[in-house]
FIBAKOL-456531 format. One line per 5 residues: number of its first residue (from 1); for each residue x, y, z of C-alpha. Coordinates in nm, 2 decimals, padded with zeros to 4 digits. Example, Ala and Ser with C-alpha at 12.3 -4.5 7.8 and 13.67 -1.06 7.14 Angstrom:
1> 01.23/-00.45/00.78 ~ 01.37/-00.11/00.71
//
This chain:
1> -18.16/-03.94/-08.49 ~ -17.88/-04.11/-08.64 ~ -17.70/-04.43/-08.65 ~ -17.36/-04.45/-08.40 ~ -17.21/-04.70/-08.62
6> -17.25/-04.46/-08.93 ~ -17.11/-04.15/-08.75 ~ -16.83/-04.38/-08.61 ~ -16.69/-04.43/-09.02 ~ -16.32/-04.34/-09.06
11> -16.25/-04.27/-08.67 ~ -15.96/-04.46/-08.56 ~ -16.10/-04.65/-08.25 ~ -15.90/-04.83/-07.98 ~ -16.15/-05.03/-07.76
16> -16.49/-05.02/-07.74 ~ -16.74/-05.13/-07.50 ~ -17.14/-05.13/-07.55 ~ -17.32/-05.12/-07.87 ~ -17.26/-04.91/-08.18
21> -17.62/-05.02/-08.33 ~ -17.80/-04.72/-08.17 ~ -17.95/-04.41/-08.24 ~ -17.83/-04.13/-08.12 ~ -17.96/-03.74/-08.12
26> -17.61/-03.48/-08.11 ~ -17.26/-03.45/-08.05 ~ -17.14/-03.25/-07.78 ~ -16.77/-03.21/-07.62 ~ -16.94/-02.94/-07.39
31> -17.09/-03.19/-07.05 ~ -17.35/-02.93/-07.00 ~ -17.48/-02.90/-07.34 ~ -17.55/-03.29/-07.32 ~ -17.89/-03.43/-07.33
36> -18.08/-03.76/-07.35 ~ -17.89/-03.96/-07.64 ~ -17.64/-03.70/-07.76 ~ -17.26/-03.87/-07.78 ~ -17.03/-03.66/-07.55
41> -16.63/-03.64/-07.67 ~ -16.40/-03.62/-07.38 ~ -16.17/-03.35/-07.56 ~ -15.85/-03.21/-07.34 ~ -15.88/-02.81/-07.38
46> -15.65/-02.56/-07.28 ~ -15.81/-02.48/-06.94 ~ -15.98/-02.84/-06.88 ~ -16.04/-03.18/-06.97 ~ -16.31/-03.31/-07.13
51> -16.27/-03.67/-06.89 ~ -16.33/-03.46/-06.60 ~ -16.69/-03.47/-06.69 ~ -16.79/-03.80/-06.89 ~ -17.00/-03.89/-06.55
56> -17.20/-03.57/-06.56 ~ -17.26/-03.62/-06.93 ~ -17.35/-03.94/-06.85 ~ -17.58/-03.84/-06.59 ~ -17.71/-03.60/-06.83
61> -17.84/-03.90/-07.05 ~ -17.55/-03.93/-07.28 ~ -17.56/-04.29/-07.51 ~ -17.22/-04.28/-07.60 ~ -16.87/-04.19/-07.46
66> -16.59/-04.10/-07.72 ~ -16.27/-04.06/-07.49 ~ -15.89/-04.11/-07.44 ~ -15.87/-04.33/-07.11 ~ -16.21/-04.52/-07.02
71> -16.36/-04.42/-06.67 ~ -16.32/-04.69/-06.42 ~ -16.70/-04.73/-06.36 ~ -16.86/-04.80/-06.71 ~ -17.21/-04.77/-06.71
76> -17.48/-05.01/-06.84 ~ -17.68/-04.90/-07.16 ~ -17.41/-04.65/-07.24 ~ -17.12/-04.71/-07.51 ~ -16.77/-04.61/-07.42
81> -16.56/-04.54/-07.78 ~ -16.17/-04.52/-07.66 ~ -15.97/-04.32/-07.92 ~ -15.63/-04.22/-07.98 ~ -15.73/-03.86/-08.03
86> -16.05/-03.69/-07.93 ~ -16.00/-03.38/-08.15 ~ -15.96/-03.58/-08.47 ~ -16.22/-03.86/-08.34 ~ -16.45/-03.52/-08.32
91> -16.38/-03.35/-08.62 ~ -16.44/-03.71/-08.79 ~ -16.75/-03.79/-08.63 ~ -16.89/-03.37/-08.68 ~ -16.88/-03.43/-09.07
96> -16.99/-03.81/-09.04 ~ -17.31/-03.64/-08.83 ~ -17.41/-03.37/-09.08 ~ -17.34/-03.58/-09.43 ~ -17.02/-03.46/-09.51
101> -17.11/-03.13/-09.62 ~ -16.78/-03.02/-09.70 ~ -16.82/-03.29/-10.02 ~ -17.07/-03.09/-10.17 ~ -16.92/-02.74/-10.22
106> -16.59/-02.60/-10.33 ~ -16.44/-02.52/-09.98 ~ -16.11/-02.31/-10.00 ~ -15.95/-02.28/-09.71 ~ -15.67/-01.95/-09.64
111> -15.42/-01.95/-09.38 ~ -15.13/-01.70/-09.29 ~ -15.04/-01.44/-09.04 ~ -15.20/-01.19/-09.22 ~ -15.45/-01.11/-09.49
116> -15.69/-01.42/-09.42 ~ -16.00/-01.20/-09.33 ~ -15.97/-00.98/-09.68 ~ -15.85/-01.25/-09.88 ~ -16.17/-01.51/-09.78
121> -16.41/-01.17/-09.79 ~ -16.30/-01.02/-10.10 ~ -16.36/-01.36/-10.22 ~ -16.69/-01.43/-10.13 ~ -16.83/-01.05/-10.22
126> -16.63/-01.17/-10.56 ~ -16.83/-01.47/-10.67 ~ -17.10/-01.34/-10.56 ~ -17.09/-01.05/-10.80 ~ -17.00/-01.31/-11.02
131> -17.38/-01.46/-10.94 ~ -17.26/-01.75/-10.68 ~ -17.42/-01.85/-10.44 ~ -17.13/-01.83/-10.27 ~ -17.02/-01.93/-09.81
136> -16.78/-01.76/-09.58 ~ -16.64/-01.82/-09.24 ~ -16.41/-01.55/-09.14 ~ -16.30/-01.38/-08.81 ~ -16.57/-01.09/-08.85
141> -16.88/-01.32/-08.97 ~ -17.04/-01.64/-09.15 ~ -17.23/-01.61/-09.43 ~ -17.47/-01.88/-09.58 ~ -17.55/-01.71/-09.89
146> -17.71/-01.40/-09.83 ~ -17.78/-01.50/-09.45 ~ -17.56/-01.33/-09.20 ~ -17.43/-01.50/-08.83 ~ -17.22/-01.37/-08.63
151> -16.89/-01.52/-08.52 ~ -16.62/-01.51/-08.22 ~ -16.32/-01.71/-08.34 ~ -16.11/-01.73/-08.64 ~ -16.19/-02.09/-08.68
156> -16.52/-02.25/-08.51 ~ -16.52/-02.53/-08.36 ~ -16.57/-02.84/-08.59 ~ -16.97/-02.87/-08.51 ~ -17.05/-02.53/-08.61
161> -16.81/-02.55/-08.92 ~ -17.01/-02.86/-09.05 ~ -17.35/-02.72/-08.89 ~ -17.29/-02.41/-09.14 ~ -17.11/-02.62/-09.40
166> -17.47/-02.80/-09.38 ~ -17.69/-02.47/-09.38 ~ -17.50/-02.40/-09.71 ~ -17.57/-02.73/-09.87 ~ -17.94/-02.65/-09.81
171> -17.92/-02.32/-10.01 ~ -17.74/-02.45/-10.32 ~ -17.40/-02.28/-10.23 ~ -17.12/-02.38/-10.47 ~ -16.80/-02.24/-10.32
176> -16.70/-02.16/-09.96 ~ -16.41/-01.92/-09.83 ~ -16.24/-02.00/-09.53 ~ -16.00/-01.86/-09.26 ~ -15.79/-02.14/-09.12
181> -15.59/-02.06/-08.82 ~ -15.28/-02.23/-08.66 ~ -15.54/-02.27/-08.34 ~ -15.76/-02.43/-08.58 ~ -15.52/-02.66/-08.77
186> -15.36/-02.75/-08.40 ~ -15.69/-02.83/-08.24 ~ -15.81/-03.00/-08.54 ~ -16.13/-02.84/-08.64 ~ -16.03/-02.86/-09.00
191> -15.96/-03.19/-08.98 ~ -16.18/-03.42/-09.15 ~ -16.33/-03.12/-09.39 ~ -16.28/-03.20/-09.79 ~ -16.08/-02.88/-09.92
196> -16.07/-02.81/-10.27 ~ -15.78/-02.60/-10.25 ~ -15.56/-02.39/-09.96 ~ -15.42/-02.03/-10.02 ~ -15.11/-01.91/-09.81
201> -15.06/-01.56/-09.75 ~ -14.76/-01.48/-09.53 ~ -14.62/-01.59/-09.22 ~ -14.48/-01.34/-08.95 ~ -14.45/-01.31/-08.57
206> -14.77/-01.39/-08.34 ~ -14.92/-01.63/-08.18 ~ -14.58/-01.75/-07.98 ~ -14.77/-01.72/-07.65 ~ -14.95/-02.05/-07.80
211> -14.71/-02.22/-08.00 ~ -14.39/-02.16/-07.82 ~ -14.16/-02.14/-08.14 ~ -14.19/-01.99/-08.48 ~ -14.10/-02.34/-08.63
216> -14.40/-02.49/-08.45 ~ -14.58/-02.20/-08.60 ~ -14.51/-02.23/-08.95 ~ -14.53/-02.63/-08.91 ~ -14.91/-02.62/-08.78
221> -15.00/-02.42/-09.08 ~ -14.80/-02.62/-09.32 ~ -15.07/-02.91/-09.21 ~ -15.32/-02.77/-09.39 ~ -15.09/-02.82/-09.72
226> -15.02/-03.17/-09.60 ~ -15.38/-03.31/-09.59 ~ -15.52/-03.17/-09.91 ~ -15.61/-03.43/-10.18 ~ -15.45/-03.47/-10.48
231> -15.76/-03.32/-10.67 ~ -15.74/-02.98/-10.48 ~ -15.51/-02.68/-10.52 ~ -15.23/-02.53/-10.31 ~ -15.11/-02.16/-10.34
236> -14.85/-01.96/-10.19 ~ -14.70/-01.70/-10.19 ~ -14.33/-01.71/-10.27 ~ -14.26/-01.38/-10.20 ~ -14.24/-01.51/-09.85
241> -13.96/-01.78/-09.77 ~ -14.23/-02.01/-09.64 ~ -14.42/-02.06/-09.91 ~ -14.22/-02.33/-10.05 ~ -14.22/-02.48/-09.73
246> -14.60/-02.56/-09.69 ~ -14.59/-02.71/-10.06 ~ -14.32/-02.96/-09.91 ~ -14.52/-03.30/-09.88 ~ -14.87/-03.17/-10.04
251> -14.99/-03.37/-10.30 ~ -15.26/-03.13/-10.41 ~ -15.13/-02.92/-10.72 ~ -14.90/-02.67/-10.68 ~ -14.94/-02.28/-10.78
256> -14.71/-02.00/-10.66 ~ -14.79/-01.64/-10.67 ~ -14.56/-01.33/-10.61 ~ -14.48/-00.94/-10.69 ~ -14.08/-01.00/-10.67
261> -13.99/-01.31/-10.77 ~ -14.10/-01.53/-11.08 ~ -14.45/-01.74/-11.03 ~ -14.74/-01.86/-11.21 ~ -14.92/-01.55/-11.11
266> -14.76/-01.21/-11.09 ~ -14.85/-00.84/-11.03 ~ -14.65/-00.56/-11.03 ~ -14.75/-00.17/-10.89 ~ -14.74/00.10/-11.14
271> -14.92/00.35/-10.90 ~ -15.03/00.45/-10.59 ~ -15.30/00.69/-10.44 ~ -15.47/00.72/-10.13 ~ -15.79/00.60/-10.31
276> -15.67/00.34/-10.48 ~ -15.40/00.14/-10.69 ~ -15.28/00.09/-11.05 ~ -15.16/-00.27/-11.10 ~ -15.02/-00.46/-11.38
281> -15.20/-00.84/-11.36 ~ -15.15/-01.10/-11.64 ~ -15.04/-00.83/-11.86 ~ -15.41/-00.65/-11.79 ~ -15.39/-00.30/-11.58
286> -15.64/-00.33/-11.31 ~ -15.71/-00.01/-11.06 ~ -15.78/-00.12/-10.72 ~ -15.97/00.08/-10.49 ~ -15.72/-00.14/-10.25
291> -15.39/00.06/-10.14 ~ -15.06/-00.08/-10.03 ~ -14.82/-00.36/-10.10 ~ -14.99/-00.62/-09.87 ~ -15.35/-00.58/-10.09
296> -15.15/-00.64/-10.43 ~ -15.00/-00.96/-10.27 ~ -15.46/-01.00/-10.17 ~ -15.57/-00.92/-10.47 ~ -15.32/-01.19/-10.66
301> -15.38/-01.48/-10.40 ~ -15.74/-01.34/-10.52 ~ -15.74/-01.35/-10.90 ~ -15.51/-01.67/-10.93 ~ -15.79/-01.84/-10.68
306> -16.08/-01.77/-10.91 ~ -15.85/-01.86/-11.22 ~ -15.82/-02.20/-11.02 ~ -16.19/-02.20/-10.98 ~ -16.29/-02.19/-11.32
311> -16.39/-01.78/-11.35 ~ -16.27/-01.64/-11.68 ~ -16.00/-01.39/-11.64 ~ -16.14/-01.06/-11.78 ~ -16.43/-01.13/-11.60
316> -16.24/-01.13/-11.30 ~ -16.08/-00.84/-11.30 ~ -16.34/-00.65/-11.35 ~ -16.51/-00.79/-11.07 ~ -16.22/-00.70/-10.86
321> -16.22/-00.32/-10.99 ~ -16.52/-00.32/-10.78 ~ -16.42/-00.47/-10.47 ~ -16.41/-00.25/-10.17 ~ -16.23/-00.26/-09.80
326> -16.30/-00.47/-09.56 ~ -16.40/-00.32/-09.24 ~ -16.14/-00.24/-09.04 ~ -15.86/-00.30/-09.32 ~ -15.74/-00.01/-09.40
331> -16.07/00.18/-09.38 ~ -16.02/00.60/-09.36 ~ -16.21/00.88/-09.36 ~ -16.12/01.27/-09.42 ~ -16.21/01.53/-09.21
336> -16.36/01.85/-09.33 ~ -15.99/01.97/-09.23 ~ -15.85/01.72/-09.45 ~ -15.70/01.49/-09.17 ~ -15.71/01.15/-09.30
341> -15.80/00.88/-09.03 ~ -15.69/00.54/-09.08 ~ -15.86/00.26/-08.88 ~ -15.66/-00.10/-08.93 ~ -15.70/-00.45/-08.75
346> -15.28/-00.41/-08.78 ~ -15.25/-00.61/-08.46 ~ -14.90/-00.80/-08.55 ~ -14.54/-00.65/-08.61 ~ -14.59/-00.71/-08.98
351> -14.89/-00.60/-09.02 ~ -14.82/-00.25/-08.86 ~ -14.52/-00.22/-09.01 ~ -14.69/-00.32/-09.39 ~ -14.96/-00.01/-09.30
356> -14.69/00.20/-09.20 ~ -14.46/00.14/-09.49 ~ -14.80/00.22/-09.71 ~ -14.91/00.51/-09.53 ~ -14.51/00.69/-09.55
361> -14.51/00.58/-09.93 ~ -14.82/00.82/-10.01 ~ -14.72/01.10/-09.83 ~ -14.66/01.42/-10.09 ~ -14.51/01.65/-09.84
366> -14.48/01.73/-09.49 ~ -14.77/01.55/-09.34 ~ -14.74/01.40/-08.99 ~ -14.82/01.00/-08.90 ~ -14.97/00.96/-08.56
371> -15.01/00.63/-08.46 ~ -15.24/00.52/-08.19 ~ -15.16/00.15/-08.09 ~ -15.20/-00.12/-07.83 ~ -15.11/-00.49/-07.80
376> -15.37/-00.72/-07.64 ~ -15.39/-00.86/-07.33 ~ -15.37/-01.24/-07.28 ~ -15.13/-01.31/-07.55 ~ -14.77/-01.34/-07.72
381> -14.61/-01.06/-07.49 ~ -14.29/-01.11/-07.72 ~ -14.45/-00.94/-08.00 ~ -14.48/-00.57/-07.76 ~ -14.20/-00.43/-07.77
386> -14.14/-00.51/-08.14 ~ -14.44/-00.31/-08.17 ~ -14.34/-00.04/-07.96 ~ -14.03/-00.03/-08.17 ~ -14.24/00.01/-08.51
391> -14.47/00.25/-08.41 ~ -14.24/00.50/-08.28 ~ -13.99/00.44/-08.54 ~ -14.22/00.47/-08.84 ~ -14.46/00.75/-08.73
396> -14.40/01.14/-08.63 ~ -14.59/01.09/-08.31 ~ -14.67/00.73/-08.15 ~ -14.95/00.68/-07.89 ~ -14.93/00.35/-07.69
401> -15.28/00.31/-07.56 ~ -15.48/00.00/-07.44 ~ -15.60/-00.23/-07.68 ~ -15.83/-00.55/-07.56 ~ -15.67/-00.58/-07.19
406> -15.86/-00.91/-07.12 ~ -15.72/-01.02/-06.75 ~ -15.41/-00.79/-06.73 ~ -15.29/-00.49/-06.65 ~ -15.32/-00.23/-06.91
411> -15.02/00.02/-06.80 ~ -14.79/-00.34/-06.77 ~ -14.86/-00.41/-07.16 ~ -14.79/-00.05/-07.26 ~ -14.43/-00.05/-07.03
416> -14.40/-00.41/-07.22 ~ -14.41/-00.17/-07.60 ~ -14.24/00.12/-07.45 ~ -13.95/-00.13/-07.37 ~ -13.87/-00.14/-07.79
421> -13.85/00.21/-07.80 ~ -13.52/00.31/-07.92 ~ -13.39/00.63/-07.74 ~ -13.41/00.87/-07.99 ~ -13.73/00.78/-08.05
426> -13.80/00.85/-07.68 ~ -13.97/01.17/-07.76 ~ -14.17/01.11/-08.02 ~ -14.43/00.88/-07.77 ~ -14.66/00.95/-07.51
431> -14.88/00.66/-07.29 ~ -15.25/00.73/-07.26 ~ -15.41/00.43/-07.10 ~ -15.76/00.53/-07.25 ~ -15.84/00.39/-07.54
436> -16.12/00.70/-07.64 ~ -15.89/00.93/-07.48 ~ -15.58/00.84/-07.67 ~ -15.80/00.86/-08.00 ~ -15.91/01.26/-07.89
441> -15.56/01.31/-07.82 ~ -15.42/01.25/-08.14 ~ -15.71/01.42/-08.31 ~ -15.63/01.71/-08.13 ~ -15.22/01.69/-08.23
446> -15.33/01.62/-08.60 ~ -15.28/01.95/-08.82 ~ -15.43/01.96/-09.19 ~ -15.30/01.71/-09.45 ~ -15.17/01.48/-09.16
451> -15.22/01.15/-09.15 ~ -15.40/00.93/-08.77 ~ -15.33/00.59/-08.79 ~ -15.55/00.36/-08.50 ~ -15.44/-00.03/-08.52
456> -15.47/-00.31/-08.35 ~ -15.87/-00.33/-08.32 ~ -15.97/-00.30/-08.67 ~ -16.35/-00.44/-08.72 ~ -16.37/-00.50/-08.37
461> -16.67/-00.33/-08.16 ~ -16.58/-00.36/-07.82 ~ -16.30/-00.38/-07.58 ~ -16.27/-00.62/-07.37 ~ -16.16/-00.57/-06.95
466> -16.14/-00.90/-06.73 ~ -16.38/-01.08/-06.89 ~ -16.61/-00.78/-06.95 ~ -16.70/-00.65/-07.29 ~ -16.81/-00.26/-07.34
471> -16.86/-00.12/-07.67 ~ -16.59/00.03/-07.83 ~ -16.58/00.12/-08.21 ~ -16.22/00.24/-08.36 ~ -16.40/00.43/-08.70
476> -16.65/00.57/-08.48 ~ -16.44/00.72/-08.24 ~ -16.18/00.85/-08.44 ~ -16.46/00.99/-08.69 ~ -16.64/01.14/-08.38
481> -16.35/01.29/-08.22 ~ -16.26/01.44/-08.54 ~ -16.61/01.60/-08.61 ~ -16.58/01.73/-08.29 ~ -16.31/01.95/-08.36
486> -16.53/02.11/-08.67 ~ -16.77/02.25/-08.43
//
């Protein structure tokens, strides 16, 4: 048990009523988790409020109430903290609660539209090589070291990141990598974490279904930039017209990398294959087994990161010479008929379009794209027909298919991408509601040499249905319905 008072140092508190020199057991901001003790935070969510249920928290045998408005009834023996915000007053009191764990590493936090899950995993598998003991908390998993959880949002909430932040501290680990999402930044579960540097990748169209505009977009993830210490790092990429924009009021120092324009760190392609890259690095070639644009612009936020870190440069590029995919990012396998399947988490205009423009660049001949694609259910709708548009546009054959439904109607989202289709590209797309079915289809169309592209899903292995999840693996299904065909 542990001290209010001491959690309580650095929140911004507005009234309080009751005693701060108790003990208390956990922090909660779920009612029903609460126990006899824990401190329950009132937070507003986007489906509830967290002041709905201080009484059943209190009932529950919570000590101590961290809220926006104090109940009407306040009950003896328990101690009612009002605060201006209960996200921050949360984040705040999560680190207070597990010793500021963030303190005691070198936490590196990446944020962008794209290329957070590679960056943050290419990273970690990096220093580790390097003979870290290196953290990561990414969209497909945490990892303390060598120990493995599993995760279900980009960012966790601000418990687990410190309860794993604390985990790490245990082991010895010396650096931790990141993902940082606009959800995260807005609902302030970074808040109140020490960074030793940010990393900004790109910034492109998603998420509007949240943030209503793309300026509210780009501003949440320029908050990142705006909290970091002067002893900490910020680096962008400048290739992108936001980058300079998130270094606007940061007072950490400021690094710039880019393949186009002039920055501190610079790469430039000298060749492409289908199993790899050649690229030009500090004046050093390095071969990457890491194809398109959008992994050069990965592998420099990578290499200038460990630069920042202290890692001596030869040594790091040869420790990137050995870095492989990520699951789901651009991950393919060839067919005994030499089809090439293409499996990638390309689940944003950008994205598509940047595996698109890859996969047309390193075609030799007359190879078909098919494209098998979906948009997800439950989000920015405005992003489907620009999808639609893409696919068909950029690919020989286009397949609109479902991707993760959630509560609505599958054949609405794929009229929503078919609405981008220009008309002469009309012909060049057919709708197959099922997922595995859609997969088989283009299997079947595929000739020798051409090329199946299946985005959206990426490292995912399920698909989810109102609330349902069934198991559903892109790689395996493509590989399957592929081997199928060889029998």
């Amino acid at each position: 048990m542990k001290l209010l008072k001491d959690i309580l140092y650095g929140v911004s508190l507005s009234a309080v009523s009751g005693d701060t020199n108790v003990l208390v057991n956990h922090i909660h901001f779920d009612s029903r988790a609460v126990g006899m003790d824990d401190i329950f935070v009132a937070v507003r969510g986007t489906l509830t409020d967290g002041h709905k249920y201080i009484q059943k928290a209190v009932d529950s045998g919570a000590k101590a109430i961290i809220c926006e408005e104090l109940p009407e009834i306040l009950v003896n023996g328990v101690t009612y903290l009002k605060v201006p915000d209960c996200n921050s007053a949360l984040a705040i009191v999560a680190s207070n609660f597990y010793g500021n764990p963030s303190k005691n590493l070198k936490l590196v936090g990446v944020t962008g539209t794209n290329g957070k899950t590679t960056v943050t995993t290419l990273l970690y598998n990096l220093f580790k090589k390097a003979g870290y003991k290196v953290g990561l908390i990414s969209t497909i998993k945490v990892m303390v070291d060598e120990m493995e959880f599993p995760t279900s949002h980009t960012t966790p909430d601000v418990l687990t990141i410190n309860s794993y932040l604390s985990k790490m501290n245990e082991v010895g680990v010396e650096f931790c990598f990141m993902e940082v999402s606009s959800h995260g930044i807005h609902q302030k579960r970074s808040e109140g974490l020490h960074f030793a540097g940010a990393i900004f990748t790109n910034l492109s169209h998603d998420h509007l279904d949240y943030h209503k505009t793309f300026a509210e977009y780009r501003d949440t993830k320029k908050k990142l930039f705006d909290g970091l210490p002067k002893t900490a790092f910020a680096l962008v990429n400048i290739d992108d017209k936001n980058g300079l924009v998130m270094l606007q009021n940061t007072k950490a120092k400021k690094y710039t990398y880019a393949l186009k324009t002039y920055a501190d760190y610079r790469a430039q392609i000298l060749e492409r294959q289908f199993n790899g890259q050649l690229l030009k690095m500090d004046e050093n070639e390095l071969w990457s087994k890491l194809i398109g644009d959008f992994n050069a612009y990965n592998l420099l936020a990578i290499y200038a990161t460990a630069d920042l870190l202290g890692l001596e440069k030869m040594e790091i590029l040869r420790l990137m010479s050995e870095l492989e995919n990520v699951d789901g990012r651009f991950q393919y396998y060839i067919s005994k008929d030499k089809i090439t399947a293409i499996v990638d988490y390309a689940h944003t205009p950008d994205a598509l379009k940047n595996v698109l423009v890859t996969i047309n660049a390193l075609r030799t001949g007359n190879e078909n794209v098919i494209t098998v694609v979906g948009c997800g259910g439950d989000r920015d709708k405005s992003k489907r027909p620009v999808m639609g548009h893409i696919a068909s546009e950029m690919s020989n054959q286009a397949i609109f298919t479902s991707d993760n439904p959630r509560t609505e109607s599958p054949a609405v989202i794929i009229e929503e991408m078919e609405a981008g289709v220009e008309p002469q590209n009309a012909k060049k797309v057919l709708s197959i509601e099922n997922r595995k079915q859609a997969i088989k289809t283009a299997c079947k169309l595929a000739l020798a040499h051409d090329i199946i592209l299946v985005a959206g899903k990426g490292h995912e292995t399920y698909q989810e249905t109102n609330g349902v999840r069934v198991d559903f693996d892109d790689f395996k299904e493509v590989k399957e319905a592929l081997e199928s065909l060889n029998k």
